[in-house]
N, C-alpha and C positions, 0 to 999 in steps of 0.2 A: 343641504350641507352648509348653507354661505350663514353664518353666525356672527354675530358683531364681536366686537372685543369686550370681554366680560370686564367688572369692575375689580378693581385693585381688592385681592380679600387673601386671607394666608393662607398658605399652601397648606396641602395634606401630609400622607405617607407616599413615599415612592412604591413603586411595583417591582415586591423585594421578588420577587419571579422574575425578573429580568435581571437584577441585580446580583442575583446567586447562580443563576446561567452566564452570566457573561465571567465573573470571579474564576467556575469551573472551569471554562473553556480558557481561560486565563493560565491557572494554573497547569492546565494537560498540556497545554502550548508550553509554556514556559520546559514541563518535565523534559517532553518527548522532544523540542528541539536541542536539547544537550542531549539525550541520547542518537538523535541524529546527527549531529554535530562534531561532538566529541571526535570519532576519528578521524572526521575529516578535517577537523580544526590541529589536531594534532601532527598529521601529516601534512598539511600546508603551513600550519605556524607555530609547531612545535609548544602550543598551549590547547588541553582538550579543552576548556571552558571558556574560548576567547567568544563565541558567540553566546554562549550563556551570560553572558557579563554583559555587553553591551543588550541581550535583551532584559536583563533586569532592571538593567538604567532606564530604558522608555515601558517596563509596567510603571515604573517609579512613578516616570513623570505622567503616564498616562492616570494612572491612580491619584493622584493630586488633579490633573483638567477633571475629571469625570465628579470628583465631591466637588469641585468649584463649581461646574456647569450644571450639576446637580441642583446645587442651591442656589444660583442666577434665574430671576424669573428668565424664561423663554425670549419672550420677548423683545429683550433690549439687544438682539441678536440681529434685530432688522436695524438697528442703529451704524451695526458693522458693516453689513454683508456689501455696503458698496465700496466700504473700505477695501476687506479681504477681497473682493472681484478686482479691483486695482491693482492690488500685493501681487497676486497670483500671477498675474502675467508676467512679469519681471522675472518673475521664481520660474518660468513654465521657459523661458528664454535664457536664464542665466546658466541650466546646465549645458547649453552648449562653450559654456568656460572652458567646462573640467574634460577630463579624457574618456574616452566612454567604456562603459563594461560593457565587454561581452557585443560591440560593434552598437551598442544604443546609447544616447543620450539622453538617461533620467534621472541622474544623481547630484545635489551638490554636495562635492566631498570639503569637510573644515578637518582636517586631521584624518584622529580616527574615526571621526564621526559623521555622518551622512545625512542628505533631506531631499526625501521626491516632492516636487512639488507636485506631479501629479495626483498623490493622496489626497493632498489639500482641495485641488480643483474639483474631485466629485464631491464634495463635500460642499464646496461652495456654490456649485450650483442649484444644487437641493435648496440651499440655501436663499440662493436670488431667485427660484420659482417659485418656493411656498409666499415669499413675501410678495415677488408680481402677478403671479395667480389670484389672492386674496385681493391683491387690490383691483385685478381688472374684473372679479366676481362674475355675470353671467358672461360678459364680452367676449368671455373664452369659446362664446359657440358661433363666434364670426370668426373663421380661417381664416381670414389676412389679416385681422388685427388679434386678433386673440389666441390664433394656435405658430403663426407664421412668428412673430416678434422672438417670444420664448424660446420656439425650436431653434431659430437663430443664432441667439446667445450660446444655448447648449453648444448648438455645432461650430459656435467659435472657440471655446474650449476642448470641445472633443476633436476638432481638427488640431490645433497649439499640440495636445498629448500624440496625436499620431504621427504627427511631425516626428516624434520620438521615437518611433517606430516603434508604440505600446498602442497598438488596434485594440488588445485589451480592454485595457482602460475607456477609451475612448469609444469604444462600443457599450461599453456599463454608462456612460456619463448617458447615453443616447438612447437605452433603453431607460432608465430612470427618469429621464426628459417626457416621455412618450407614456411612463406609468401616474407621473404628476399629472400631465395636461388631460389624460383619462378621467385619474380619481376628481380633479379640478371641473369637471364638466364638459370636457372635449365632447361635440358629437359622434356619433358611433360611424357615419358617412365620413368625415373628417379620420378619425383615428385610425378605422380601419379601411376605409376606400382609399384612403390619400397616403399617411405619414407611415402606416406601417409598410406598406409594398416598396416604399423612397427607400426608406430605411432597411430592409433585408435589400432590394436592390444595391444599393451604396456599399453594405457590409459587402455582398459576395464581389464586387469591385475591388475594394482595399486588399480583399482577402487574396482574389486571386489577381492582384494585380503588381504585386512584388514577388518576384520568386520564389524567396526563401518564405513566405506566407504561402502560396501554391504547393509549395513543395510538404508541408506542415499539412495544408487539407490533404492533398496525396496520398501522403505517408500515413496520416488516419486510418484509412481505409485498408492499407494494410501497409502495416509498419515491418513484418518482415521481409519486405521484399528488400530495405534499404538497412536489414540490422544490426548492423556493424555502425550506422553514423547516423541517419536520419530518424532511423524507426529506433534506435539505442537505447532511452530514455526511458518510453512508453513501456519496452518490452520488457527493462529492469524492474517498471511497473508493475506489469503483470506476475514477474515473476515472484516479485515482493508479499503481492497478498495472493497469489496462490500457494506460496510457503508458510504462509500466518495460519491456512486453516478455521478452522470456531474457532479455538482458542488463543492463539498466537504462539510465537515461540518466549514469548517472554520479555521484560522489560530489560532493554537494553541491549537483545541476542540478535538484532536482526543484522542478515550476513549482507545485504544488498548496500546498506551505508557503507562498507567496508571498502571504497574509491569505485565500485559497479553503479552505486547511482549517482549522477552529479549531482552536486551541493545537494544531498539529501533533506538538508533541512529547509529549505525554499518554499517553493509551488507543490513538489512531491511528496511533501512531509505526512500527507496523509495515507502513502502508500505505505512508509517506515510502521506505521499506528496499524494499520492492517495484518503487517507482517510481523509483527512484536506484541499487539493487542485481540489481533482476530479478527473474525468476522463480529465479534461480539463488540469489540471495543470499535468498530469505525460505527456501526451502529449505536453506542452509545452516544459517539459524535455528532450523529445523524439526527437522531432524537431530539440533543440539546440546540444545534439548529431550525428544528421543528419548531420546538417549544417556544423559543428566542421570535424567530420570526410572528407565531400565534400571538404572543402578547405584546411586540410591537406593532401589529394592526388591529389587537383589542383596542392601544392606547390610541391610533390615528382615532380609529370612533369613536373613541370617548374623550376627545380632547375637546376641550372650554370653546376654540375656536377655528375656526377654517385654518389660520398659519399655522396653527399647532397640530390638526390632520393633517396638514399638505405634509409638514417639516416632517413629523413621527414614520410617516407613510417614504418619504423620500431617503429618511435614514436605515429604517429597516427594508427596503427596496436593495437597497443599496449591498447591506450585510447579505440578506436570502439570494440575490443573484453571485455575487462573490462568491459564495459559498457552494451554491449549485455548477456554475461552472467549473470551480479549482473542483470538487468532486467529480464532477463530468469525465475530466480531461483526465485525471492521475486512473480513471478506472474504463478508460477509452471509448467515452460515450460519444466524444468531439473531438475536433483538431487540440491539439496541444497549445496552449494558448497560456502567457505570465498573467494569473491571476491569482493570488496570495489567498491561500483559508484564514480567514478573518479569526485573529485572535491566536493561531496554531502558527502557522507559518513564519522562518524569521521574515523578521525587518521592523526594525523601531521606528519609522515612520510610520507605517501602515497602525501599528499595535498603537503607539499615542493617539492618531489624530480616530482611529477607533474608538479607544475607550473614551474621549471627550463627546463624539457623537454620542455616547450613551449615556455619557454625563446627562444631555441637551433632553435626551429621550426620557432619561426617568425624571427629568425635572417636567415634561409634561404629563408624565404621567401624578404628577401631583397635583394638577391643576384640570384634574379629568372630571368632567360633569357627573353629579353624584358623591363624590369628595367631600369628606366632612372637613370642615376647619378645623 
C-alpha cells in the first residue's frame, strides 16, 4: 500500500458518482428538513422557513468549499493540518463561553448564527492521521511507537468533545482512529488483541458511567417502560415509520412533526422521511449511502498515494459510520445517541464542513492511478 508521492502532472475528471449522490442527498435534505421544520419553526418562532434559510446559507457556503477543495491538489492540506489541530482546541474550549443547549456545551453562538467545533475536530484528525500514518510507513506495526502515539492524539480530541458531553462524536472520532491505524498497517494482534477490547471497554464506561447515558442504554432496551419522558422520542419514532407504510403518507403530511416529535428536523429527521416517503423512500436513502460509501473506498484504492488512501478512507469512514448509527438509533437498533444523518439532518455546521470533506474527496479522486491527463 506505502506509495511515494507521485510527480506534479494535471488532474483528471472527478468521480461524478460521488458528486451526483452527495447533490441528491443534498437536495432531499434540504426538502425534507423544511417539511420537518416548518411546524415547528412556526410554533416556536412564528416563521415556517426560519430553518430552511439558515440551511440554505451553509449548502451555499458548503457548495463554494467543495469546488474550491475540489480543485486544490490534496496535498497542500498537510501544510495546514498542524495549523487547524492548533485552531481546534480553542474552538473545542471556547463553547463553554456561551450558554449551553439542551444542558451540553457544543455551540458557539455569533447571533443568529452558530459553530461546533466538534464537526471540525473529526475531520481534523483524519486529517493528522493520514499525514502521520504516511509518514511513519511500516513503524505502524511497532505498538508503542507506531499504533500508541496516533491513538493518543485521537483520544485527546475525543476526550476535549466528551468533555461536552457528545460520547457521540467522540466515539466516531475513536473508531475512525482505529479504522486508519488498520487500513495503515496496524497488526491484526495489535488491532484486535489490544486497541479494539480498550476501546469497547472505555465506550461501555462513558456510557454507563453518567446517568443520563445509563438511562439512554436502559431505556433502549425497552423504551416503553419510561414512555412518557425517557423512551418519548424513540417511540414517536416508531410510530412515525410505522404510519409511513411502502409508500408514506406523502410529502409534507407527516402527523408526528406536528410538536409529538422534538425538533423533528435534527437526529430524527429520518423517521419524518419514513413516515412521509415510506419504506420506499428511507430505502432510497439507504441506497444513496451504499453507493456514496462504495465509491469512496473505490477512490481510497485508487488513490496516487498512501495520504490520499489514508485521507479518502478517513472521510468516507467518517460519512458510512454517521450514517449507520443516526439510522441505527431513529429505527431502535441502539441506544439513542446525537449523531446527525450526514447531508439530511439540520445543522449548518455539520452540512459545510461536509460537503468540503467531499470537496477534499473528489479532488482525489482526480488524481486516482489510471487517470488520464
Amino acid at each position: 500500500m506505502m506509495k511515494g508521492r507521485p510527480k506534479k502532472r494535471k488532474m483528471g475528471t472527478i468521480d461524478y458518482g460521488i458528486l451526483y449522490t452527495v447533490l441528491i442527498l443534498v437536495a432531499i435534505g434540504t426538502v425534507m428538513i423544511y417539511s420537518a421544520s416548518s411546524y415547528f419553526a412556526m410554533f416556536n418562532l412564528k416563521d415556517s422557513t426560519a430553518f430552511l434559510k439558515k440551511q440554505l446559507l451553509a449548502c451555499a457556503l458548503g457548495a463554494v468549499a467543495l469546488c474550491f477543495f475540489m480543485a486544490i491538489d490534496y496535498h497542500k492540506l498537510k501544510r495546514v493540518t498542524g495549523i487547524l489541530m492548533v485552531v481546534t482546541v480553542p474552538l473545542l474550549f471556547a463553547v463553554y463561553l456561551f450558554e449551553p443547549t439542551n444542558g451540553a456545551y457544543r455551540w458557539i453562538k455569533l447571533g443568529p448564527l452558530s459553530f461546533q467545533p466538534s464537526e471540525l475536530a473529526k475531520y481534523v484528525v483524519v486529517l493528522f492521521l493520514a499525514w502521520h500514518l504516511t509518514k511513519k510507513g511500516d513503524g505502524i506495526k511497532d505498538f508503542w511507537h507506531g499504533v500508541i502515539p496516533p491513538l493518543c492524539v485521537g483520544g485527546l480530541y475525543a476526550g476535549m468533545v466528551l468533555a461536552q458531553k457528545n460520547l457521540s462524536v467522540a466515539a466516531l472520532i475513536m473508531i475512525v482512529t482505529f479504522v486508519l491505524l488498520f487500513v495503515a498497517g496496524g497488526q491484526n494482534k495489535h488491532m484486535f488483541g489490544v486497541v479494539a477490547p480498550t476501546l469497547v471497554a472505555a465506550a461501555l464506561v462513558f456510557a454507563l458511567g453518567e446517568e443520563y447515558r445509563r438511562d439512554r442504554m436502559l431505556n433502549f432496551l425497552d423504551p416503553w417502560k419510561d414512555a412518557a419522558d425517557k423512551g418519548y422520542q424513540l417511540i414517536q419514532s416508531f410510530y412515525a415509520l410505522g404510519a409511513g407504510g411502502l409508500t408514506g403518507l406523502g410529502l409534507g403530511q407527516s402527523r408526528q412533526k406536528t410538536i409529538y416529535m422534538p425538533e423533528p428536523h435534527n437526529d430524527f429527521i429520518f423517521s419524518i422521511i419514513g413516515e412521509e416517503l415510506g419504506l420506499i423512500g428511507c430505502l432510497v436513502i439507504i441506497s444513496l449511502f451504499v453507493f456514496l460509501i462504495w465509491r469512496g473506498v473505490k477512490v481510497a484504492m485508487e488513490a496516487r498515494d498512501t495520504y490520499g488512501s489514508l485521507l479518502a478512507m478517513g472521510i468516507t469512514s467518517i460519512i458510512g459510520f454517521q450514517a449507520i448509527i443516526n439510522i441505527a438509533v431513529v429505527t431502535g437498533s441502539m441506544p439513542v445517541t446525537g449523531v446527525p444523518l450526514p447531508f439530511i439532518s439540520y445543522g449548518g455546521t455539520s452540512l459545510a464542513i461536509t460537503m468540503t470533506a467531499m470537496g477534499v474527496l473528489l479532488n482525489i479522486s482526480r488524481q486516482r492511478v489510471g487517470k488520464e491527463d
